[in-house]
C-alpha positions as CSV (number, residue, x, y, z in Angstrom):
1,X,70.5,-2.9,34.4
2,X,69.4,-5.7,36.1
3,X,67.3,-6.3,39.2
4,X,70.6,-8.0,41.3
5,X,72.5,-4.9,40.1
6,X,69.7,-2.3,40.8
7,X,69.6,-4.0,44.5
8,X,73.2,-3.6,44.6
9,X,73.2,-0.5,44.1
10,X,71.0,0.7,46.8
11,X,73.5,1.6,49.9
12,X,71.9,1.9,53.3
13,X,68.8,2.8,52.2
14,X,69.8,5.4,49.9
15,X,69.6,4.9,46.0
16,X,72.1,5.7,43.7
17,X,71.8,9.3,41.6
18,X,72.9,7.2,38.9
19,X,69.7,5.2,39.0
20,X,67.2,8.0,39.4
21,X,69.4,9.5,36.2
22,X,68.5,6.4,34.3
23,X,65.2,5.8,35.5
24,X,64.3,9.3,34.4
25,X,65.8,9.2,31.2
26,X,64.1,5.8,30.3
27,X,60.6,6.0,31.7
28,X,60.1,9.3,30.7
29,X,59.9,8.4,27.1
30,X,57.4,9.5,24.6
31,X,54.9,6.9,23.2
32,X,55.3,5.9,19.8
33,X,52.3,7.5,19.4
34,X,53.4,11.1,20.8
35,X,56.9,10.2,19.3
36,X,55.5,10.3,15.8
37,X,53.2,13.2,16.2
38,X,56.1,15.5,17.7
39,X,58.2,14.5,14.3
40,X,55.0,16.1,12.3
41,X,54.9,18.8,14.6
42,X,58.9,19.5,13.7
43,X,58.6,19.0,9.9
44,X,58.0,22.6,9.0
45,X,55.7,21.8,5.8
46,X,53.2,18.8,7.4
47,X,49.4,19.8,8.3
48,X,47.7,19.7,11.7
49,X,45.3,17.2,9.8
50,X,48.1,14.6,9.6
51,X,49.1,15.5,13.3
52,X,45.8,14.7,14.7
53,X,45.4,12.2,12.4
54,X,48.4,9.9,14.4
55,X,47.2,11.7,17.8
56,X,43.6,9.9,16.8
57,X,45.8,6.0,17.1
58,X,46.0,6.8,20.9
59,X,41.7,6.8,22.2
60,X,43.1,8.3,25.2
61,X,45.3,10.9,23.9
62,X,43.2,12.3,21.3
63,X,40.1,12.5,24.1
64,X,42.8,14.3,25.9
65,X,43.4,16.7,23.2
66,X,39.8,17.0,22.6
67,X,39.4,17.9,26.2
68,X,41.8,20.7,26.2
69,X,40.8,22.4,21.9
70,X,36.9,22.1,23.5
71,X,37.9,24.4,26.7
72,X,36.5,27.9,27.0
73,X,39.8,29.5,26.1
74,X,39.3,28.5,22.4
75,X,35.9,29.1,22.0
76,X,33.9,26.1,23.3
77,X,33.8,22.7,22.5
78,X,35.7,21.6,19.1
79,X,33.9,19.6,16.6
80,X,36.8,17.4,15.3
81,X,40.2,16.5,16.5
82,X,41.5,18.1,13.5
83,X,39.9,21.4,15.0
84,X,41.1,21.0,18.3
85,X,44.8,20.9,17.3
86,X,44.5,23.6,15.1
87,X,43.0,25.9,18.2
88,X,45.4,24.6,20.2
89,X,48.4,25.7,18.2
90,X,52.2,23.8,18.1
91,X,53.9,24.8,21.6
92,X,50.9,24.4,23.4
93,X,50.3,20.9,21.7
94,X,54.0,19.6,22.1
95,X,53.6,20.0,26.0
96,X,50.1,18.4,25.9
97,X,51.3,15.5,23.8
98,X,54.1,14.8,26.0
99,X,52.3,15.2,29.5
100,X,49.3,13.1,27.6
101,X,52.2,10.3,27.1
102,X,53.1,10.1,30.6
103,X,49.6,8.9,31.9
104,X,50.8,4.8,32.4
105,X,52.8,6.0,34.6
106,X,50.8,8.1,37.0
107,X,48.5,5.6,36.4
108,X,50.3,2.7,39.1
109,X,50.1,2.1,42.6
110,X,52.9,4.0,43.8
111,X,53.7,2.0,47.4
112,X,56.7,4.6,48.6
113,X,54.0,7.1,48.7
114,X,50.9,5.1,50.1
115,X,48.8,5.9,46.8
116,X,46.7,3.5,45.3
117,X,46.2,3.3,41.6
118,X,44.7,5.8,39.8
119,X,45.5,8.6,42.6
120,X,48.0,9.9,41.1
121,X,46.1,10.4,37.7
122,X,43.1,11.9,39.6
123,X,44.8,14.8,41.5
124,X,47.1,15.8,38.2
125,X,43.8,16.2,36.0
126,X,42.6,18.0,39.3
127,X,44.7,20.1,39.8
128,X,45.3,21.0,36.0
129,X,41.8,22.3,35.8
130,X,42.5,24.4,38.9
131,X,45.3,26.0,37.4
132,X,43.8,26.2,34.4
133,X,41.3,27.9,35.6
134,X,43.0,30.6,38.2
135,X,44.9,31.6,35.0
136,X,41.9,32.2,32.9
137,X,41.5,34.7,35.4
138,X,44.1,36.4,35.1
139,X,45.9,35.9,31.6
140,X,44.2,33.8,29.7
141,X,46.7,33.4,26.9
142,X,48.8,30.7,30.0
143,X,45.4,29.0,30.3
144,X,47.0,25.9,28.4
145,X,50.0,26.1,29.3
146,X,49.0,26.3,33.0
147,X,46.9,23.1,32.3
148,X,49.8,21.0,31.0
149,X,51.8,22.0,34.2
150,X,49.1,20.7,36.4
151,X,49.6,17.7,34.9
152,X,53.4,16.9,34.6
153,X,53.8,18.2,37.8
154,X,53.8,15.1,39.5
155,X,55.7,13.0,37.1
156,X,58.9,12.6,39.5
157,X,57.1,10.5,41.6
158,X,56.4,7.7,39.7
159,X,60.0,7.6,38.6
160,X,61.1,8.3,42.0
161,X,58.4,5.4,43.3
162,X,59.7,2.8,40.6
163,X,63.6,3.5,41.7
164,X,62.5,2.5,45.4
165,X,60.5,-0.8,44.1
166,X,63.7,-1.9,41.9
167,X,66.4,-1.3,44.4
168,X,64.3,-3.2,46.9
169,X,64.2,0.4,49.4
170,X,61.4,0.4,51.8
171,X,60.4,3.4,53.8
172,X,59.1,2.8,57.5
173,X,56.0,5.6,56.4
174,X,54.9,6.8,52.9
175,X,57.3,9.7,51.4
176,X,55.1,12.9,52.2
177,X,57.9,15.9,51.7
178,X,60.6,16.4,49.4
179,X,63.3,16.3,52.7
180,X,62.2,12.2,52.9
181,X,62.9,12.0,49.5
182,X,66.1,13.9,49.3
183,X,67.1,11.4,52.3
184,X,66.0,8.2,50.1
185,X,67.3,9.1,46.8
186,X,69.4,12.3,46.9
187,X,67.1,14.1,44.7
188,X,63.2,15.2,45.2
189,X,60.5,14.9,42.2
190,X,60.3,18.3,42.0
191,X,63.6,18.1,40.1
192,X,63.3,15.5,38.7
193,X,59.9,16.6,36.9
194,X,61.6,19.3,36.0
195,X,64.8,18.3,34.8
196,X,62.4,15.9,32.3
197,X,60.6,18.8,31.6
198,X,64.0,20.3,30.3
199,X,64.7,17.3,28.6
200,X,62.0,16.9,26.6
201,X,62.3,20.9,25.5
202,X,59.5,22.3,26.8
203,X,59.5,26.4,27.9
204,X,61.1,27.7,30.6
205,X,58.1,28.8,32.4
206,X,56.6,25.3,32.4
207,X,59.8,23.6,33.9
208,X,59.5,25.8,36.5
209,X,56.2,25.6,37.4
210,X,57.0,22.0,37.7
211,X,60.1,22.7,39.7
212,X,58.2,25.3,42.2
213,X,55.2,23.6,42.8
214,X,55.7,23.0,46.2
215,X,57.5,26.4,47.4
216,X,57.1,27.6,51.1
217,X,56.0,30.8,49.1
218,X,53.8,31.9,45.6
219,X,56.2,31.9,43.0
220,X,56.6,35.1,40.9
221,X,55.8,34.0,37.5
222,X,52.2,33.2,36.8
223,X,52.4,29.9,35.1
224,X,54.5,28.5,38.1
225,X,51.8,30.3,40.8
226,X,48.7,29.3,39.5
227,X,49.9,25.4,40.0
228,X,51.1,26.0,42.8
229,X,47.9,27.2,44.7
230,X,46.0,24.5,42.5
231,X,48.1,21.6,44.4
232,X,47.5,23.4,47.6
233,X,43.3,23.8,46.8
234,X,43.0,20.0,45.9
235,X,45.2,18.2,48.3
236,X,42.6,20.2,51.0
237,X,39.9,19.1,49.0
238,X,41.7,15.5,49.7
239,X,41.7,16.1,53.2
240,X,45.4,17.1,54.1
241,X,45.2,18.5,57.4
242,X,48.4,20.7,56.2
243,X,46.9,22.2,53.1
244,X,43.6,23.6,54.7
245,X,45.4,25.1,57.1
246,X,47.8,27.4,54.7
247,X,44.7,27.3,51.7
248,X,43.1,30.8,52.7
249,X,46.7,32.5,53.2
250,X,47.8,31.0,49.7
251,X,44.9,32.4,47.9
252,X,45.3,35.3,49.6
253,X,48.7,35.8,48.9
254,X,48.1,34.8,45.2
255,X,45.3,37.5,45.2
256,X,41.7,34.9,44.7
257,X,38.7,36.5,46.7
258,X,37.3,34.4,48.9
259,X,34.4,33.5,46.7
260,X,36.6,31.6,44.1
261,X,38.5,30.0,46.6
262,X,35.5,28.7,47.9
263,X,33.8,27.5,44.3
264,X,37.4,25.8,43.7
265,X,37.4,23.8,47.2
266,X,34.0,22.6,46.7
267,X,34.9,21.4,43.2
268,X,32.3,23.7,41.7
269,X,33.1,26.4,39.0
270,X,33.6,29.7,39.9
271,X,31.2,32.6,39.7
272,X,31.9,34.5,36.1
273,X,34.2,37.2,36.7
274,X,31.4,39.5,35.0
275,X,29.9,39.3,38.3
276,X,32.9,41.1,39.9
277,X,36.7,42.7,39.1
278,X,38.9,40.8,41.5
279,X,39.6,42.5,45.0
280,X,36.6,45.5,44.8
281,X,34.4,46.6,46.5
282,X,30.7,46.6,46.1
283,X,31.1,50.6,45.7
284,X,34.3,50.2,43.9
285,X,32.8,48.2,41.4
286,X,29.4,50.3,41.6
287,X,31.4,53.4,40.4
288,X,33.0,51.5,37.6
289,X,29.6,50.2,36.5
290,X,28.5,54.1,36.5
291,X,31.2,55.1,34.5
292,X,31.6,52.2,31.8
293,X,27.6,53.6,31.4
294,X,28.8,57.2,30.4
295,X,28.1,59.2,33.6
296,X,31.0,61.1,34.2
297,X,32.3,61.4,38.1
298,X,30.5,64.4,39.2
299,X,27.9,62.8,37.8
300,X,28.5,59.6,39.5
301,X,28.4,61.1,43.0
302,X,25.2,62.7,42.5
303,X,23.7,59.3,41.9
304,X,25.4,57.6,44.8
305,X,24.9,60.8,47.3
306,X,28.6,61.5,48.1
307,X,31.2,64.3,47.2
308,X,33.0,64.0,44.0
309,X,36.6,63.7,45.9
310,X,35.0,60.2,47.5
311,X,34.6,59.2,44.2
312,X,38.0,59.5,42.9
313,X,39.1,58.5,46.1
314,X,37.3,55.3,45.3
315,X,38.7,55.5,41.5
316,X,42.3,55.5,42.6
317,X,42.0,52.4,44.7
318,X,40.2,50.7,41.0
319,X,43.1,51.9,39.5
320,X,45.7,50.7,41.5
321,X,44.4,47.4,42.0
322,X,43.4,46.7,39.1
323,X,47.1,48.2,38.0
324,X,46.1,50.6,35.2
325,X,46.6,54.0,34.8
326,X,43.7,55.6,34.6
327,X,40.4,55.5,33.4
328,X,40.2,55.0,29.8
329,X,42.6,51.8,30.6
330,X,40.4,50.6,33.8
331,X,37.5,51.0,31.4
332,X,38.8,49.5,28.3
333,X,40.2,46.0,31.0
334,X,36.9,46.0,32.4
335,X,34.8,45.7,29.2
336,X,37.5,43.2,27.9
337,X,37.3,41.0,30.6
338,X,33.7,41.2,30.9
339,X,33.4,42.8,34.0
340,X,30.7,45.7,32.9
């Protein structure tokens, strides 16, 4: 489609569906790169050596992929590339691969949004390693999966930004909410990311973390909740006035102690979750320290100087928040987590 057409197309400052449609559908394209390494990944018989083998032609893929394999939910950092595909497995590494291929694109200026170059790339990788690790927390089995969404979750506004630059739309102020966007170009990038995500085949729970991220409330499912506290936690890092505001409510509501949130805003790394089960107390946690060490309750409120109904007391709020069903479980989550 041509400029004069594109232009054309463009009524009254609102663009087109069509051209969103197409600009979506064409931008959103896999590298030849990714393109080849998804055909491996398809052919039932070809070996995660030749895979990373093509992922190894793109420098800034494969470091990437290295970043990802090398992460604590496999084990620690990965020798070769060959090893960090193999850790991270074929669904996990289709998502990657395409998110990966997406980078040029985050990479520009994006003038209907006010963001220089490189922004865009900066708060995705940001806020994947929030949500990567807010789900480590919790389940780490999402931990890469949560990572990929962090960083695909922006990818509608590229497309969206490029739409506005060929049809010649200006904006009076950078786009800032989805309502502005829906009045420029019928559609938001939170669709849009996630009918792309759909597109390209990747899990349900992915496209909608993409499609959630920027709810009024936590979404249900993990995957999707995790991302969407991590865009809240880095745009306040950023300095949006709107996001520390709501930041300690969000956490809240999404069930990170105070501590964490804090860690995350300043950038650092939490606290290991050794130190503490999330949402106990210090005598909550004291009396499932006791117990992990073989004391049995009555035993247990001898040592801490209290009546043996306090300390059940104290067990059943361990039990419900840590949503097990009695001891042996609480016991069993605690010394598989770390936690004693």
């Amino acid at each position: 489609m041509s400029s004069a057409t594109v232009r054309t197309a463009a009524r009254a400052g609102t663009v087109a569906p069509t051209l969103v449609a197409a600009a979506a559908e064409r931008l959103s394209a896999p590298s030849a790169v990714v393109e080849g390494a998804l055909r491996l990944l398809d052919q039932e018989r070809a070996s995660m050596r030749h895979v990373a083998e093509r992922v190894g032609q793109s420098p800034e893929l494969a470091a990437k992929v290295l970043r990802l394999g090398s992460s604590a939910i496999y084990g620690g950092a990965a020798d070769t590339l060959d090893q960090a595909v193999v850790r991270i497995g074929t669904d996990s590494l289709r998502a990657l691969l395409l998110a990966a291929s997406t980078y040029p694109l985050l990479a520009g200026s994006l003038p209907a949004y006010g963001l220089a170059a490189m922004t865009l790339v900066r708060r995705s990788n940001d806020v994947a390693d929030v949500a990567q690790t807010l789900a480590e927390r919790s389940d780490p089995s999402i931990g890469a999966q949560a990572h990929v969404a962090g960083l695909l979750k922006d990818i509608g506004m590229p497309i969206l930004a490029k739409v506005a630059t060929d049809a010649g739309v200006t904006v009076a102020a950078p786009l800032s909410t989805l309502r502005q966007e829906r009045a420029v170009f019928g559609t938001d990038h939170v669709r849009v990311g996630a009918w792309i995500s759909r597109r390209w085949g990747l899990s349900a729970d992915l496209a909608d973390a993409v499609h959630r991220h920027h709810d009024e409330e936590p979404p249900d499912a993990l995957t999707s909740r995790v991302v969407w506290l991590a865009g809240i936690v880095v745009r306040a890092r950023e300095g949006d006035v709107a996001s520390a505001e709501r930041v300690a409510d969000a956490a809240r509501a999404c069930r990170v102690d105070d501590r964490t949130l804090d860690s995350l805003l300043m950038g650092a790394e939490p606290e290991s979750e050794a130190d503490r089960p999330p949402d106990l107390t210090e005598r909550e946690f004291e009396v499932l320290g006791l117990l992990a060490g073989g004391l049995a309750p009555k035993q247990v409120a001898l040592q801490l100087g209290c009546s043996a109904s306090t300390v059940h007391n104290h067990l059943h709020h361990v039990y419900r928040k840590l949503g097990v069903s009695g001891q042996a479980h609480a016991l069993l989550l605690a010394r598989e987590r770390g936690w004693v």
